[in-house]
C-alpha distance (Angstrom), angle and dihedral (degrees) to the residues before:
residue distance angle dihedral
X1 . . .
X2 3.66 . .
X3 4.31 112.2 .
X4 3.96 110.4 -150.9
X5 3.87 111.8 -157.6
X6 3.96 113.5 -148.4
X7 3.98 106.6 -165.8
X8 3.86 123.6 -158.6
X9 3.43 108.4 169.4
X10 3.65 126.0 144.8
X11 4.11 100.1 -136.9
X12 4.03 101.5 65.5
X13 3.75 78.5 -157.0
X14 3.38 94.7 65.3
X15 3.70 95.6 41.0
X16 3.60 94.7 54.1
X17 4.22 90.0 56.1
X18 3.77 94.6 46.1
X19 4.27 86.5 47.4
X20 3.77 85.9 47.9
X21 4.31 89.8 57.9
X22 3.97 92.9 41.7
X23 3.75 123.1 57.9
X24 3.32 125.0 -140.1
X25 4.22 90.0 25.8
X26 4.03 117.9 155.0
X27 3.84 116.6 -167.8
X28 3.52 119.0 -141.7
X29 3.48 120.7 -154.3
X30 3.12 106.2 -161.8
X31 4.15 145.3 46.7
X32 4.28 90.7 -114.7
X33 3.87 91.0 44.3
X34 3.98 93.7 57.0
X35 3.87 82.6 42.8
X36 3.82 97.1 50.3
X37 4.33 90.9 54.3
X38 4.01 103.7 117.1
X39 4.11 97.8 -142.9
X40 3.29 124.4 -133.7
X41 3.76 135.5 174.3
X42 3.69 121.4 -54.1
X43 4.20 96.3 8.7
X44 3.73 117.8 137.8
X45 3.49 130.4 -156.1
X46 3.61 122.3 -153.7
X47 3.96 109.3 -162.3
X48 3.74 127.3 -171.8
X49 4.01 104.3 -128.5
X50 4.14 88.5 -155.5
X51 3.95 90.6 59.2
X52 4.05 101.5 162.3
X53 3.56 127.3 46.2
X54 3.90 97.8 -77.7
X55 3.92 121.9 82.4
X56 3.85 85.0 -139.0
X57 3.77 93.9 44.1
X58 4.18 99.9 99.8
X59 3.56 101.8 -169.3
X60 3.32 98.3 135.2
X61 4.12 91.2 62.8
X62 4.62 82.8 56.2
X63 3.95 82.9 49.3
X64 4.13 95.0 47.6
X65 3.89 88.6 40.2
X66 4.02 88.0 58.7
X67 3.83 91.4 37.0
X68 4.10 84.4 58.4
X69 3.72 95.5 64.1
X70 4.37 85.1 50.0
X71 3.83 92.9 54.8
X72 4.20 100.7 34.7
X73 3.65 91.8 106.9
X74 4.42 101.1 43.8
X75 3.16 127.8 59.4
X76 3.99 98.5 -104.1
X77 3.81 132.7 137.3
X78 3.86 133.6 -135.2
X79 3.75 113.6 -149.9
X80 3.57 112.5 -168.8
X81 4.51 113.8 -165.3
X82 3.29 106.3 -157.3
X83 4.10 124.6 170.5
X84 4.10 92.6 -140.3
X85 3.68 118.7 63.1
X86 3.47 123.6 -97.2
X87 3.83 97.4 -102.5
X88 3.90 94.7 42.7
X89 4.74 78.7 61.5
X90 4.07 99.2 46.3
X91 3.55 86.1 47.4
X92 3.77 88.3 58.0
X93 3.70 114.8 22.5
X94 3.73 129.5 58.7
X95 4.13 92.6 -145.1
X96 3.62 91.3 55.8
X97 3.85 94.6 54.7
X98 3.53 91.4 51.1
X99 4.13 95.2 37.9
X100 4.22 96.1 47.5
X101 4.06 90.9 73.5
X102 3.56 92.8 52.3
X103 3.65 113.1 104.1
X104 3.69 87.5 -156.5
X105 3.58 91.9 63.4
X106 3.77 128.7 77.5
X107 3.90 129.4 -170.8
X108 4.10 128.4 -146.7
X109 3.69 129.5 -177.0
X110 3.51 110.8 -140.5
X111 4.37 110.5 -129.1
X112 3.46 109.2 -103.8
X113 3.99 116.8 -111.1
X114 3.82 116.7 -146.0
């Protein structure tokens, strides 16, 4: 079983160290390269929540709420990294609400960097 990691993170920085920990990683740069993955079985993809240049800017949760109906029928997962807890984003975003029941989905919080 071969995992494929599909990046979208807004900080290429950041992309390029969380490639470097999974094999197999490609990072997309952009919303309609994320969107254009065919899914198969076992493929993760790890989406940054703050997508945009604004922390409160949550595009990435619009992008991983399209990317659910592309992976409904494989077995794939959606990891979403987010630097405010999971509660602290239902309580405030529409896509969130709707994404935290999904099975397929899976929430991080980011560490905090002082």
């Amino acid at each position: 079983m071969l995992m494929r990691y599909f990046i979208y993170f807004r900080n290429q920085e950041y992309a390029k160290i969380i490639a470097d920990k999974n094999p197999n990683s490609f990072i997309k740069k952009t919303e309609s390269e994320i969107l254009g993955v065919d899914p198969v079985d076992h493929d993760v993809f790890i989406i940054d929540a703050h997508q945009g240049g604004d922390m409160s800017d949550l595009n990435g949760l619009n992008v991983a709420y399209k990317l659910c109906n592309s992976i409904r029928k494989v077995n794939a997962k959606i990891r979403i990294l987010t630097w405010f807890t999971k509660e602290q984003i239902v309580r405030t975003n529409q896509f969130a609400k709707e994404l935290v029941s999904n099975n397929k989905i899976e929430f991080f919080q980011l560490p905090k960097i002082f």
